[in-house]
MISE-918231 format. One line per field, with one value per residue: z negated, y, x negated of N, C-alpha, C, CB in turn; residue in three letters; residue number from 1. Coordinates in steps of 0.001 Angstrom, whole numbers. Glycine has a CB too. Layout:
<atoms>
n_zz = c(Z:...)
n_yy = c(Y:...)
n_xx = c(X:...)
ca_zz = c(Z:...)
ca_yy = c(Y:...)
ca_xx = c(X:...)
c_zz = c(Z:...)
c_yy = c(Y:...)
c_xx = c(X:...)
cb_zz = c(Z:...)
cb_yy = c(Y:...)
cb_xx = c(X:...)
mitor = c(ALA:...)
vexke = c(NUM:...)
</atoms>
This chain:
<atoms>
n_zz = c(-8244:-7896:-4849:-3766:-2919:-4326:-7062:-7011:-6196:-8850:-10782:-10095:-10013:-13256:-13765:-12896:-10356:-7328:-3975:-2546:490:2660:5264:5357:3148:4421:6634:5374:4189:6223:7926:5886:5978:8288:8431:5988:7928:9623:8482:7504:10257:10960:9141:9598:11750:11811:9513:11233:12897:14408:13254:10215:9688:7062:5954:8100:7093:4140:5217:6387:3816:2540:4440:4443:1348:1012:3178:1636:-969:118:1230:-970:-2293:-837:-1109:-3850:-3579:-2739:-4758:-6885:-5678:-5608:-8613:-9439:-7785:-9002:-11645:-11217:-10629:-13223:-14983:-14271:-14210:-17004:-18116:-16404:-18466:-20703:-20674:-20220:-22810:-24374:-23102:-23931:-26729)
n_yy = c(45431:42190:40932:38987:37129:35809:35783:34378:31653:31320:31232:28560:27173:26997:25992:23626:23431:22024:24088:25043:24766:27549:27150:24150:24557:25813:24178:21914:23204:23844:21207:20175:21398:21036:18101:17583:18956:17496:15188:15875:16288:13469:12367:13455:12618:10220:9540:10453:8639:5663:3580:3212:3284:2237:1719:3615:5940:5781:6265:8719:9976:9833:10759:13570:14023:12910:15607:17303:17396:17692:20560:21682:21240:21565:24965:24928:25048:27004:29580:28080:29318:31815:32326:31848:33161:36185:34902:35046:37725:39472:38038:39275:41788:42311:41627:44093:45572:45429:45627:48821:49438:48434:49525:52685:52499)
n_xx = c(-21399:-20489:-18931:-15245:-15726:-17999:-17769:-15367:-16821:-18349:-16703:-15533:-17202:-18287:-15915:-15423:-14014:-12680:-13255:-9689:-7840:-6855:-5972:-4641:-2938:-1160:-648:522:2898:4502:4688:5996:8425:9546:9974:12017:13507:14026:14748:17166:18960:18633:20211:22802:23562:23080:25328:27325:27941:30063:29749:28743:24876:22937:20313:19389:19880:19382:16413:16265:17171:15013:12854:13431:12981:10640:9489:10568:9132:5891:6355:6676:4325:2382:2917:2193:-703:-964:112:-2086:-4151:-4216:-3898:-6782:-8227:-7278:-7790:-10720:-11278:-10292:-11809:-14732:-13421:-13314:-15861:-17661:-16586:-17337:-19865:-19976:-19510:-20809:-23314:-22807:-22816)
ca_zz = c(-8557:-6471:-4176:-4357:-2536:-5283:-7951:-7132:-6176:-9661:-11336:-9095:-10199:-14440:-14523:-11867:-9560:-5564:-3201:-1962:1793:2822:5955:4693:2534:5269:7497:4362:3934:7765:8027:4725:6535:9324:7763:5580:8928:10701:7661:7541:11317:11133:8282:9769:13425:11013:9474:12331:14090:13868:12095:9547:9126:5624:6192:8552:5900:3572:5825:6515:2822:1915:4635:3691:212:1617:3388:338:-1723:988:1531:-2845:-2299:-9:-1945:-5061:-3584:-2504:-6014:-7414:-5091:-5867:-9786:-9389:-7083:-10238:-12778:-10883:-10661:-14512:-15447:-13523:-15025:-18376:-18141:-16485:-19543:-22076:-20100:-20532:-24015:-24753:-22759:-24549:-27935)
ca_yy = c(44551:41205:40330:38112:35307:35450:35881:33105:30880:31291:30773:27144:26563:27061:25290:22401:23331:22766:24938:25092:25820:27964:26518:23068:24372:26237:22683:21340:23643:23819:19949:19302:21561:20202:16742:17869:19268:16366:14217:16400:16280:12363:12080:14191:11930:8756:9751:10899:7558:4940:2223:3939:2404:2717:1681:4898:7142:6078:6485:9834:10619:9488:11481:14409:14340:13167:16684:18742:17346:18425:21693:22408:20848:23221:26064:25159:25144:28999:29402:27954:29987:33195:32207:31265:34708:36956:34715:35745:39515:39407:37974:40250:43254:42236:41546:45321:46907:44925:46543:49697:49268:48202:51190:53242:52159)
ca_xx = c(-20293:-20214:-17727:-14455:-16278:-19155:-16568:-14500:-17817:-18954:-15222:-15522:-18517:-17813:-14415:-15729:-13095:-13026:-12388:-9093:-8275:-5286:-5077:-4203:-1712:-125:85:1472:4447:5174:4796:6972:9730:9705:9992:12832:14621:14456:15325:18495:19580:18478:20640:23641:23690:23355:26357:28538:28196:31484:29136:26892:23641:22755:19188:18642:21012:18014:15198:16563:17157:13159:12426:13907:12657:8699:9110:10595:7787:4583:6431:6041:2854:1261:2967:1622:-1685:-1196:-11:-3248:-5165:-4171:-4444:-7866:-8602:-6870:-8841:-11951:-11040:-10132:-13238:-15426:-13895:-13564:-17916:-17877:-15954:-18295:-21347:-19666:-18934:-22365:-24185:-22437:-22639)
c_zz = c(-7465:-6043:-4373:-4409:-4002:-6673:-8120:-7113:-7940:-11082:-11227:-10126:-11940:-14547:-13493:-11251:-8379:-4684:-2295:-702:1956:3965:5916:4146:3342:6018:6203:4068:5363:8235:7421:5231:7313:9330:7391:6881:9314:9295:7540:9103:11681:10459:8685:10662:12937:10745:9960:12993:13520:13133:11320:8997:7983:5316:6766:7824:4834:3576:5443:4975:1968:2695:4465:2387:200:2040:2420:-633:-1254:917:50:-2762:-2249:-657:-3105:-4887:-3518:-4122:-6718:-7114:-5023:-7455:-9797:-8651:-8370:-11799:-12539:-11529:-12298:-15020:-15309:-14491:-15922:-18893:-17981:-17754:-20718:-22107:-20687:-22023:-24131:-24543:-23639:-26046:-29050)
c_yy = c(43475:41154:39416:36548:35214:34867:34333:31767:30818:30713:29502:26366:26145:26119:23946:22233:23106:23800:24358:25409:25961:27296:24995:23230:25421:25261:22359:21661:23702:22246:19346:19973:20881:18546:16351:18333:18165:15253:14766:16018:14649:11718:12262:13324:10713:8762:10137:9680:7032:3842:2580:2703:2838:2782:3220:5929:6486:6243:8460:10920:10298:10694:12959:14914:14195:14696:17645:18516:18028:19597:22257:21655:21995:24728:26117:25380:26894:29561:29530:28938:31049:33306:31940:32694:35912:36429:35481:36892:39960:39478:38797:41711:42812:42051:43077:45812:46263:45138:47830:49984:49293:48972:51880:53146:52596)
c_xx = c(-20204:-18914:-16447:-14711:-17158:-18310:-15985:-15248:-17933:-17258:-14860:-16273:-18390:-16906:-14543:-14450:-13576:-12086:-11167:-8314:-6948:-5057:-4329:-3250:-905:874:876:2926:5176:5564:5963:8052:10326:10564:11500:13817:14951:14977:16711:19181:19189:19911:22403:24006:23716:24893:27987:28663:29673:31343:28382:25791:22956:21150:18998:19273:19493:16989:15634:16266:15415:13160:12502:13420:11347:8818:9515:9488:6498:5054:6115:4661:1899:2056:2533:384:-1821:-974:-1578:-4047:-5537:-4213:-5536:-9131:-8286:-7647:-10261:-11866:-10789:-11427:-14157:-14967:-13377:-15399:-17817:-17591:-17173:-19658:-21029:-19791:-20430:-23662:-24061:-22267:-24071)
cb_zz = c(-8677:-6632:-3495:-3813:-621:-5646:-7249:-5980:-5194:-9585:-10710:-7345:-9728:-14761:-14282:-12559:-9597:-4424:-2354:-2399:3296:2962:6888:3968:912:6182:8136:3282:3149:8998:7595:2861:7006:9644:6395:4590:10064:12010:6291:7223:12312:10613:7237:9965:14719:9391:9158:13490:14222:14927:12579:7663:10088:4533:7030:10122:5169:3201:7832:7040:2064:2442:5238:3590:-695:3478:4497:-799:-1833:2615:2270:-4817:-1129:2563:-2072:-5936:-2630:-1161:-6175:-7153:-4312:-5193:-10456:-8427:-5440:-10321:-12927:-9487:-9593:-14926:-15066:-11723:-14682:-18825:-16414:-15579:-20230:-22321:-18177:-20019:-24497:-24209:-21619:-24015:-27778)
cb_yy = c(45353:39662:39842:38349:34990:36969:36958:33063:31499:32888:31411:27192:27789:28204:26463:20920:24251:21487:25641:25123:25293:29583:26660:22594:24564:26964:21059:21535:25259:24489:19453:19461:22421:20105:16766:18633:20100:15646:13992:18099:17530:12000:12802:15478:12135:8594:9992:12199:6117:4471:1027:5185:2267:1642:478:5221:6421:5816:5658:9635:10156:7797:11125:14037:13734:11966:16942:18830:16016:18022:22022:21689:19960:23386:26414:24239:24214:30017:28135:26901:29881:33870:31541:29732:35088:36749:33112:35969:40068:38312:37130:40206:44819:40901:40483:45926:46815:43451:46768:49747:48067:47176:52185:53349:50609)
cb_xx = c(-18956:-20556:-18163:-13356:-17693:-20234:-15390:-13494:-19116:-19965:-14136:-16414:-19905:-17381:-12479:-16255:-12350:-13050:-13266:-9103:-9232:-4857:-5601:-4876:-1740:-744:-1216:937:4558:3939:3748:6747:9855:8334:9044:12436:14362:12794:14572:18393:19138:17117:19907:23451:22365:22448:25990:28207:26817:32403:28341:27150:22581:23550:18878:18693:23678:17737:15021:17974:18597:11823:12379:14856:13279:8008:9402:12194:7433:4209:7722:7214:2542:1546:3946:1787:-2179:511:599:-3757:-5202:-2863:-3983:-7505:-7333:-5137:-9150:-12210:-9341:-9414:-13770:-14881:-13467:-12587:-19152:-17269:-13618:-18281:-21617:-18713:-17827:-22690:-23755:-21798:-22294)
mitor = c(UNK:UNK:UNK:UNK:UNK:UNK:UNK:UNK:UNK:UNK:UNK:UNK:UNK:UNK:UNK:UNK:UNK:UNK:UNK:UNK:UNK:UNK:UNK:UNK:UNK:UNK:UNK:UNK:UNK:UNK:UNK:UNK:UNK:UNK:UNK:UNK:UNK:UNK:UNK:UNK:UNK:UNK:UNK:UNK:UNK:UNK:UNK:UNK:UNK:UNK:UNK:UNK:UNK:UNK:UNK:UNK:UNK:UNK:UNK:UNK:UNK:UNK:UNK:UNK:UNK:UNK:UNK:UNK:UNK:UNK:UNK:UNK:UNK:UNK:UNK:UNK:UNK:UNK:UNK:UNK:UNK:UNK:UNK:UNK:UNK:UNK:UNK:UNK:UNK:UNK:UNK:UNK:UNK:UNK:UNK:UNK:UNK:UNK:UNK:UNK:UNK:UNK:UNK:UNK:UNK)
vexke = c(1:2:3:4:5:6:7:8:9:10:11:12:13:14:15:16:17:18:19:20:21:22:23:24:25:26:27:28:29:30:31:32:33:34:35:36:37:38:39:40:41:42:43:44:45:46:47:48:49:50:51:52:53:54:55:56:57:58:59:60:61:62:63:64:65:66:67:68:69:70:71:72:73:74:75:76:77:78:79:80:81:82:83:84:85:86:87:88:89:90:91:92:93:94:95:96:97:98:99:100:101:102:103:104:105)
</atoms>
């Protein structure tokens, strides 16, 4: 029975997917928090002043919503990545049982 790497190589390879890398979509969701924090505590110190600047109240609120976007970014990639690992593993033993089946027949 091959492996998950082979598995998933060959699953790539069929549906002309590329490989996806987890660490990328780790930076992605740590980055897009990040992003989103500071667009909040940008947003918060904009707003507390005695003149609000409406310009940095909409920087703030882009930025904010640039980092909630990257952070579902890079989670959708983990997402993908583990649908794409369970397609493998599917595939694979649905071929075994149709060996089986077919020995036996």
């Amino acid at each position: 029975m091959p492996d998950q790497e082979t598995r998933l190589a060959d699953l790539h390879a069929r549906l002309s997917l590329k490989r996806l890398n987890r660490v990328w979509a780790k930076a992605e969701i740590f980055l897009g928090l990040a992003a989103a924090g500071a667009g909040l505590l940008l947003g918060d110190w904009a707003l507390a002043q005695r003149e609000i600047n409406f310009g940095l109240v909409l920087m703030s609120l882009g930025l904010f919503v640039f980092g909630g976007y990257l952070a579902l970014a890079g989670h959708r990639s983990h997402l993908y990545q583990s649908s794409n690992e369970l397609t493998a593993y599917l595939v694979e033993e649905i071929h075994c049982a149709n060996q089986r089946v077919s020995r036996h027949a």
